[in-house]
LUMDODO-658367 format. One record per residue (C-alpha): z, x, y. Coordinates in nm, 4 decimals, always signed. Layout:
! LUMDODO-658367
+----------+----------+----------+
|        z |        x |        y |
+----------+----------+----------+
|        Z |        X |        Y |
...
+----------+----------+----------+
END
This chain:
! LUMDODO-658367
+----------+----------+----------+
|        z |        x |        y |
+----------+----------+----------+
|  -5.3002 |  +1.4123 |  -0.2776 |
|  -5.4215 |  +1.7250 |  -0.1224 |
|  -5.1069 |  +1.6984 |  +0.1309 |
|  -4.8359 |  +1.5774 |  -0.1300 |
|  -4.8250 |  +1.7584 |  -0.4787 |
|  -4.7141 |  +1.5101 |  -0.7604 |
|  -4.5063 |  +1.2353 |  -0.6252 |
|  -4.7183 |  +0.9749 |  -0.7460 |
|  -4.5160 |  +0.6577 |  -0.8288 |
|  -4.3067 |  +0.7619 |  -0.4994 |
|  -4.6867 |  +0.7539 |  -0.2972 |
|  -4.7879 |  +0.3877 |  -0.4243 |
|  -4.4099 |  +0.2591 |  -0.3844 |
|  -4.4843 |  +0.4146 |  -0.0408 |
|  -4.8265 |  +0.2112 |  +0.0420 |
|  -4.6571 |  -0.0824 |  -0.1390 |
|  -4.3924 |  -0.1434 |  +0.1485 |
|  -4.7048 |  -0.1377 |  +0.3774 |
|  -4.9291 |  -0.3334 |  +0.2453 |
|  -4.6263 |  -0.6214 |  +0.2055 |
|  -4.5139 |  -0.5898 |  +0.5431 |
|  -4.1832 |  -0.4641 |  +0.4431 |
|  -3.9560 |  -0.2086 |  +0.5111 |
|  -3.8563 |  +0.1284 |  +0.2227 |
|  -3.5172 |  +0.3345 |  +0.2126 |
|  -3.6336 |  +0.6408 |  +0.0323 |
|  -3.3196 |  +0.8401 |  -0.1607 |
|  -3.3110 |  +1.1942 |  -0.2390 |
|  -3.2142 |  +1.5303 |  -0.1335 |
|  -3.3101 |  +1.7267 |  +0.1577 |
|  -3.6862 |  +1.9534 |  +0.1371 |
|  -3.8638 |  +1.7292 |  -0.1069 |
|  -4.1285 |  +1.6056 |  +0.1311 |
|  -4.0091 |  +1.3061 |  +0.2243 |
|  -4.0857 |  +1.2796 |  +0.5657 |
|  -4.4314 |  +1.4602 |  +0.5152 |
|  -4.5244 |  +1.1652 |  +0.3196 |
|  -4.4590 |  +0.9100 |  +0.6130 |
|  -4.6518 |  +1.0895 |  +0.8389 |
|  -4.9077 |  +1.1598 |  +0.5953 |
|  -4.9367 |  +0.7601 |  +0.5423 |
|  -4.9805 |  +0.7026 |  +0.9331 |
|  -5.2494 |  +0.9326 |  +0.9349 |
|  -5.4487 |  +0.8091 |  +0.6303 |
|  -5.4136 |  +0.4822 |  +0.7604 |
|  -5.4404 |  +0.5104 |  +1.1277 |
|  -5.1441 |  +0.3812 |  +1.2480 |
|  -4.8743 |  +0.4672 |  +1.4915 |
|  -4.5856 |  +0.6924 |  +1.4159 |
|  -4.2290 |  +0.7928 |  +1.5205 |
|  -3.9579 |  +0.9659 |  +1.4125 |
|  -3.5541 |  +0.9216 |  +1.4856 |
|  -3.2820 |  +1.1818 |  +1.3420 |
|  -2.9925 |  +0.9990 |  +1.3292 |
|  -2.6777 |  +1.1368 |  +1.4838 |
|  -2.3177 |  +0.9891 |  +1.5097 |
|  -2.3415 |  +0.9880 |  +1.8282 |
|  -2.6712 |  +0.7775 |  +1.8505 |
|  -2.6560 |  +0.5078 |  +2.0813 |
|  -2.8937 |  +0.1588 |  +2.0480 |
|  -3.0437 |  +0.1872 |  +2.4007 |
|  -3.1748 |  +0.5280 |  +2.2002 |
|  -3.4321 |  +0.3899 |  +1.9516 |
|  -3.4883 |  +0.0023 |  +2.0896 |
|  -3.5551 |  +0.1497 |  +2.4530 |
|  -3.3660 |  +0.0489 |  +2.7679 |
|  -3.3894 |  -0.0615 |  +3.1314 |
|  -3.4365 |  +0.2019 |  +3.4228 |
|  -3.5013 |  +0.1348 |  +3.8281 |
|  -3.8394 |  +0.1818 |  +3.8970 |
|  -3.8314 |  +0.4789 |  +4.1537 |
|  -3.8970 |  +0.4123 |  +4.5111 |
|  -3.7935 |  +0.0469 |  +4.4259 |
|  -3.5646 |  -0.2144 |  +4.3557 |
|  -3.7614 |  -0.3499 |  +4.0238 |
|  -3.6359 |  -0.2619 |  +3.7121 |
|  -3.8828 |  -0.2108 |  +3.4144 |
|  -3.8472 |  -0.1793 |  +3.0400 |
|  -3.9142 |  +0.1813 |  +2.8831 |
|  -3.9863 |  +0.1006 |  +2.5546 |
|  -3.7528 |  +0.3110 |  +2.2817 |
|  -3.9202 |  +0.4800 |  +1.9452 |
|  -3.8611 |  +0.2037 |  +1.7784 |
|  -4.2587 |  +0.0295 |  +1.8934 |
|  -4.4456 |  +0.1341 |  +1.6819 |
|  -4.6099 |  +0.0940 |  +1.3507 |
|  -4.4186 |  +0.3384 |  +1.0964 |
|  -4.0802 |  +0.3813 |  +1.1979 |
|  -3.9007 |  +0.7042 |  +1.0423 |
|  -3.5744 |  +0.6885 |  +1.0416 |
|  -3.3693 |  +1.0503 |  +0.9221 |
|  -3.0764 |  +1.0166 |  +0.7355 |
|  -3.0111 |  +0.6531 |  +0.8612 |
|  -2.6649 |  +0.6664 |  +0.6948 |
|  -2.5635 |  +0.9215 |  +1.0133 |
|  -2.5999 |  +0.6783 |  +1.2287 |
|  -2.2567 |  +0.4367 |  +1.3619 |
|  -2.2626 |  +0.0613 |  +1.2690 |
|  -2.3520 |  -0.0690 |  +1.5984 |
|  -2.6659 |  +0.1504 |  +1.6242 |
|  -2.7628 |  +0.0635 |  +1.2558 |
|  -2.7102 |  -0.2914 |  +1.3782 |
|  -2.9581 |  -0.2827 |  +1.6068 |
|  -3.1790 |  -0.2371 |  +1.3569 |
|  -3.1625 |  -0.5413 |  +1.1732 |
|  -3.3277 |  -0.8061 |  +1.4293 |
|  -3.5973 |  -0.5208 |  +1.4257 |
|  -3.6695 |  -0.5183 |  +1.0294 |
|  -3.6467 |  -0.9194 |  +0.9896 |
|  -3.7948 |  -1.0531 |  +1.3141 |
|  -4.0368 |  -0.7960 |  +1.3972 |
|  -3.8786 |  -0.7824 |  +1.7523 |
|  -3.6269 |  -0.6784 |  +2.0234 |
|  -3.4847 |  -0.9003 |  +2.2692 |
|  -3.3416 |  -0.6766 |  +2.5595 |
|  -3.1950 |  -0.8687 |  +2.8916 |
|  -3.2690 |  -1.1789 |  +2.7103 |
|  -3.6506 |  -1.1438 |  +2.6698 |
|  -3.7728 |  -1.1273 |  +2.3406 |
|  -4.0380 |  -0.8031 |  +2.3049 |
|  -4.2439 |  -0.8382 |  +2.0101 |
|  -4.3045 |  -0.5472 |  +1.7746 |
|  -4.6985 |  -0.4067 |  +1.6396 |
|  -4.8118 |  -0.6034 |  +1.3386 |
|  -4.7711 |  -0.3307 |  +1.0993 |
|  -4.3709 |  -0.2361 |  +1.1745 |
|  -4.2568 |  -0.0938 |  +0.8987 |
|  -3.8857 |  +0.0606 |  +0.8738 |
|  -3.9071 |  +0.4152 |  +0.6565 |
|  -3.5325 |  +0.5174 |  +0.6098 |
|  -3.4219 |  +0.8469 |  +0.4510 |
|  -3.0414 |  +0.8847 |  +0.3346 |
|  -2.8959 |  +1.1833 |  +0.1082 |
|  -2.7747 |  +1.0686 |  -0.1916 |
|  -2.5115 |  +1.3899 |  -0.2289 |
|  -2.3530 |  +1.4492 |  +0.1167 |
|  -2.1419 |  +1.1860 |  +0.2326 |
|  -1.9266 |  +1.3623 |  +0.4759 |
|  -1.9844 |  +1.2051 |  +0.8256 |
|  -2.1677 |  +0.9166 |  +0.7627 |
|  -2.1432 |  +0.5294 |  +0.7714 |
|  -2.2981 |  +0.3439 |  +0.4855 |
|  -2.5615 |  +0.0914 |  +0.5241 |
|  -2.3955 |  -0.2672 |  +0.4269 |
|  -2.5375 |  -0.5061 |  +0.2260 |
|  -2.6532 |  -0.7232 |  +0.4625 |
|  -2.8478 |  -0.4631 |  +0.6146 |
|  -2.9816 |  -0.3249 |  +0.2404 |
|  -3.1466 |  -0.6507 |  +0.1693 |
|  -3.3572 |  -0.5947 |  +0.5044 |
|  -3.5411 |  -0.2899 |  +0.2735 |
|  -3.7649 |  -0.4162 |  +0.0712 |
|  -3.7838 |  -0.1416 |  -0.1618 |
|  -3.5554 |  +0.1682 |  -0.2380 |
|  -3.7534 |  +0.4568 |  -0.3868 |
|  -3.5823 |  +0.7371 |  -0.5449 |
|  -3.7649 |  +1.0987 |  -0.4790 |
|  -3.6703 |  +1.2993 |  -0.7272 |
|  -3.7312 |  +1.7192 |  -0.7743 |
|  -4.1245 |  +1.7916 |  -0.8666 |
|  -4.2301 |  +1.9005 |  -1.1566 |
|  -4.2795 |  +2.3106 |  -1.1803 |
|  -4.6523 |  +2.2738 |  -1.2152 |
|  -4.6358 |  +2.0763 |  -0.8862 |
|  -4.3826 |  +2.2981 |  -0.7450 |
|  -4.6226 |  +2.6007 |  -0.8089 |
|  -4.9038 |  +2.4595 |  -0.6456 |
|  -4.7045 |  +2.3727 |  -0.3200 |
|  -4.6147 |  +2.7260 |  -0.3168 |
|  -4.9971 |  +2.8201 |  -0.3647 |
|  -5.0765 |  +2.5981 |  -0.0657 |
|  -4.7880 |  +2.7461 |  +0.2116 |
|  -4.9379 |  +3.1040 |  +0.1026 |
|  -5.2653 |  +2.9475 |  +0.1598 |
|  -5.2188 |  +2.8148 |  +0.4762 |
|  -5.2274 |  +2.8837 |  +0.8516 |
|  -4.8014 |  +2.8295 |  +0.8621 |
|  -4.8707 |  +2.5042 |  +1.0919 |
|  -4.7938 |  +2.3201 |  +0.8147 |
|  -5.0366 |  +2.1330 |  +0.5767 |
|  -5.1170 |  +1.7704 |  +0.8009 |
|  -5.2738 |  +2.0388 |  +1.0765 |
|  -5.4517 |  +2.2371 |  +0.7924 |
|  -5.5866 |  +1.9464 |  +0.6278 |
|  -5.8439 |  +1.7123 |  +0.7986 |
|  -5.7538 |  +1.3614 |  +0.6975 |
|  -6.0021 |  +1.0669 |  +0.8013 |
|  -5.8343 |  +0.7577 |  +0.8879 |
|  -5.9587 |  +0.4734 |  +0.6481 |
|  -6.1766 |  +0.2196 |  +0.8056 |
|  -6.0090 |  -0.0844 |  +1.0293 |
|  -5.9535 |  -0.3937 |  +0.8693 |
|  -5.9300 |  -0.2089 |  +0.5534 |
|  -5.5799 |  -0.2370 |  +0.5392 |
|  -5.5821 |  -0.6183 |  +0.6603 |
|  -5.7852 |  -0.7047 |  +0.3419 |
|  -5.5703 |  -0.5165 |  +0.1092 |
|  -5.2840 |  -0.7447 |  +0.2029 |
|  -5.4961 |  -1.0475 |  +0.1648 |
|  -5.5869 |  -0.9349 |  -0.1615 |
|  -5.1782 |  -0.8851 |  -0.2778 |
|  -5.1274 |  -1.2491 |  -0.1325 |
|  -5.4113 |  -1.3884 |  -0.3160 |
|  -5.2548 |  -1.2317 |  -0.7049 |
|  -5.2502 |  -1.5377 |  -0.8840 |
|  -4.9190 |  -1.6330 |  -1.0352 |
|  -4.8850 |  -1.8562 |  -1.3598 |
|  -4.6060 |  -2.1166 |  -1.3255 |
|  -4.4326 |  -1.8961 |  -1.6467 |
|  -4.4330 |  -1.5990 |  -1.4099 |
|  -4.2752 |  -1.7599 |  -1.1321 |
|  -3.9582 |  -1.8939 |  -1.3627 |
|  -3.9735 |  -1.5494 |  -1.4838 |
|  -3.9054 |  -1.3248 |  -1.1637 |
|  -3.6224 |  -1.6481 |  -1.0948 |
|  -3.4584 |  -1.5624 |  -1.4441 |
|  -3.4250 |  -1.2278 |  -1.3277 |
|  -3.2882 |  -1.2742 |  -0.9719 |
|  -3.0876 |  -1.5251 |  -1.1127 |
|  -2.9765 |  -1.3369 |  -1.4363 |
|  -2.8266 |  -1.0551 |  -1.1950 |
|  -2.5954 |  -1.3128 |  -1.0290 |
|  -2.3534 |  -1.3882 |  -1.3649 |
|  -2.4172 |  -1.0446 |  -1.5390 |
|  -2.0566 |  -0.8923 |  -1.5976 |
|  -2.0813 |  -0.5095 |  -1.4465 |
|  -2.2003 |  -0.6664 |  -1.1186 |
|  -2.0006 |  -0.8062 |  -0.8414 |
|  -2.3111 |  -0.8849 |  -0.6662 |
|  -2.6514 |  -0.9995 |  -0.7759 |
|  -2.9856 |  -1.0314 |  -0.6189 |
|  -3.0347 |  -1.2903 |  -0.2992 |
|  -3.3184 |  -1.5414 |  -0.2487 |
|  -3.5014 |  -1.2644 |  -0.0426 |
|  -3.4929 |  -1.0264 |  -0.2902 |
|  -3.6249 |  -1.2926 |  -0.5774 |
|  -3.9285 |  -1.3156 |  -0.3046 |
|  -3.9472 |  -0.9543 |  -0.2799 |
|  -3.9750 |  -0.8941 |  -0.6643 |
|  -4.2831 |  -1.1596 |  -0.6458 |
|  -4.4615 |  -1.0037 |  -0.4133 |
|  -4.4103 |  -0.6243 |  -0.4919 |
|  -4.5299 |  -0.7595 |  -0.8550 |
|  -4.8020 |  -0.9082 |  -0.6702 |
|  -4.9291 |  -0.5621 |  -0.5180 |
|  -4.8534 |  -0.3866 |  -0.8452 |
|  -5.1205 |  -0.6065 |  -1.0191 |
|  -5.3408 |  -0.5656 |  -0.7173 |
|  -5.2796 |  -0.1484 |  -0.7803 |
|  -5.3724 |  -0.1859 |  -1.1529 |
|  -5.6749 |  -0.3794 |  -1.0598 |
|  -5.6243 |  -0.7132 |  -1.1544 |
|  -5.5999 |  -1.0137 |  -0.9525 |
|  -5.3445 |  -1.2327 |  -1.1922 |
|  -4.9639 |  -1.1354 |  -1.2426 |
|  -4.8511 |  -1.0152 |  -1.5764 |
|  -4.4840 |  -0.9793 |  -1.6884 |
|  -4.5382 |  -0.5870 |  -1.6567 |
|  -4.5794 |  -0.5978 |  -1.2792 |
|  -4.2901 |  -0.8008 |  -1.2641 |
|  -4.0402 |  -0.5095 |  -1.4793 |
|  -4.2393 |  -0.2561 |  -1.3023 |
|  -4.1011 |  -0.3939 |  -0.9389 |
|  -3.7141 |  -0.4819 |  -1.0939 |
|  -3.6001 |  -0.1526 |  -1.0168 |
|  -3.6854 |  -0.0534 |  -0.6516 |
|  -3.6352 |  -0.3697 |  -0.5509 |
|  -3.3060 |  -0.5193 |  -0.7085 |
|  -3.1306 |  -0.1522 |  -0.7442 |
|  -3.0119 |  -0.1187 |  -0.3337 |
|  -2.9323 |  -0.5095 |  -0.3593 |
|  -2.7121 |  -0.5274 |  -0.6609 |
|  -2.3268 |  -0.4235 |  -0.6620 |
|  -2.1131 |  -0.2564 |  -0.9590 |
|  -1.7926 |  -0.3698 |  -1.0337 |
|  -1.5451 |  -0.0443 |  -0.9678 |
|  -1.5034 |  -0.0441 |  -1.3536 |
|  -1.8475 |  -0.0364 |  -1.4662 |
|  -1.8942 |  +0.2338 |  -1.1868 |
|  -1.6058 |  +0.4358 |  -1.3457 |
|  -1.7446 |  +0.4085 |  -1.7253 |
|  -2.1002 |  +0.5691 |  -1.6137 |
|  -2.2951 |  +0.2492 |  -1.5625 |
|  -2.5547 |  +0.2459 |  -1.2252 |
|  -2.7912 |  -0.0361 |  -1.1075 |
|  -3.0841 |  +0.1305 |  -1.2472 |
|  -2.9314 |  +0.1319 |  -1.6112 |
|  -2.7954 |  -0.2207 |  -1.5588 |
|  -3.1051 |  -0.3741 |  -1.4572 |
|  -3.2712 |  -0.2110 |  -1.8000 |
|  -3.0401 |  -0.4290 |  -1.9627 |
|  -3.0972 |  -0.7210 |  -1.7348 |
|  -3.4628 |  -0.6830 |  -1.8263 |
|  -3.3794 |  -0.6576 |  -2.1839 |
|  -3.1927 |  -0.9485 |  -2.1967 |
|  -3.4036 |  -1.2236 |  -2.0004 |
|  -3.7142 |  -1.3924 |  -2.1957 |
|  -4.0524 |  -1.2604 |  -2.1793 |
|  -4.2965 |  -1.5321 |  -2.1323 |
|  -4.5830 |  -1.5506 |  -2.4119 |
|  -4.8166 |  -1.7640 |  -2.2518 |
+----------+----------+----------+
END
């Protein structure tokens, strides 16, 4: 909070993705801190951090690493590439060309990257942070869907409010001009801090109501008539346990059907597909999973 002004929700959906070992596609436009938060989050936390600007002209050998000749030798040895370490940042991932974005996905599932047939494993706390612009399209390759179900959350950053815009003015005229992480002191949080927290979010207890619950949902999303695609098996296990760690957030250690709405959105909205004619009469996945929430059975017990 004393680096990021407002930005709340966006800050726990943030921590979220970390603390359940999966992977965030953040949306919005360029200047509103995005990146500052990432590296903000490695530095509360303690962990490792790279970045990658993505370029058409990015090549895989650029972010998994590659093989060079030792020199003054005939060995070859692996340089490692940005992509080992804990938080990833990935700029504008949509700039990148398929194959490179490819290269990616054995990354974000398996936690690894097998180069000349050996299989390197990747730190414990990978996580994938990807940034795309949701207004400028020109020169860049979408993400497909196979490779959007890898995120486990998409979280929209919107504009802050001008209360929060006024006091990030306050704190550039305040500061040295080396930007606010170098101003600011931040202490790391304690190890193994971070390893309970996600012991805690696995141990949210679920009632058997709950459970049929987030299914109803994941499975509502599959027959609903503006969508051409619903939500996967993986993303019915992401919805449980992003509900999970919003419980854990609101300090409770049992599920209620809140957590479960609360998660719908960032989890299901980069999964599900509009049908071309639902696009054209205004409809996006946000608004159709409202109604999808509407429509499915709230558990009383």
């Amino acid at each position: 909070g004393r680096v990021i002004s407002g930005q709340s929700e966006v800050i726990e959906e943030v921590l979220i993705a970390v603390i359940c070992q999966g992977h965030a596609l953040l949306e919005g436009v360029p200047g509103i801190a995005k990146t500052l938060i990432v590296k903000a989050l490695g530095r509360l936390l303690g962990l490792g951090f790279q970045r990658v600007q993505a370029t058409p002209d990015l090549m895989p050998a650029d972010i998994l690493g590659t093989t060079i000749l030792r020199p003054g030798s005939v060995d070859f040895a692996f340089h490692a590439g940005p992509v080992f370490t804990d938080l990833l940042l990935v700029d504008e991932i949509n700039r990148m060309p398929p194959r490179t974005q490819a290269a990616l996905l054995e990354c974000m599932e398996e936690r690894q990257v097998t180069s000349d047939g050996t299989r390197r494993p990747l730190p414990a706390w990978f996580t994938v942070f990807a940034t795309q612009n949701p207004i400028d399209f020109e020169g860049t390759y979408p993400l497909p869907e196979a490779q959007l179900d890898r995120f486990l959350l998409k979280i929209r950053v919107a504009y802050p409010s001008e209360a929060e815009e006024l006091q990030i003015l306050e704190r550039h005229h305040g500061g040295s001009g080396a930007g606010l992480l170098e101003d600011i002191q931040i202490v790391p949080i304690p190890k193994g801090l971070l390893t309970a927290a996600c012991a805690e979010v696995r141990a949210i207890r679920i009632e058997p109501e709950l459970t049929t619950y987030i299914l109803a949902l994941a499975r509502r999303t599959r027959e609903w008539p503006t969508l051409l695609l619903g939500a996967s098996p993986r993303a019915a296990v992401s919805l449980m346990r992003v509900a999970q760690a919003a419980a854990a957030f609101d300090g409770r250690d049992y599920l209620l059907p809140d957590d479960v709405k609360r998660a719908v959105k960032p989890v299901l909205r980069h999964r599900v597909m509009l049908k071309p004619e639902a696009e054209l009469e205004g409809f996006d996945a946000d608004r159709v999973l409202d109604d999808v929430i509407a429509a499915v059975p709230v558990p009383r017990q």
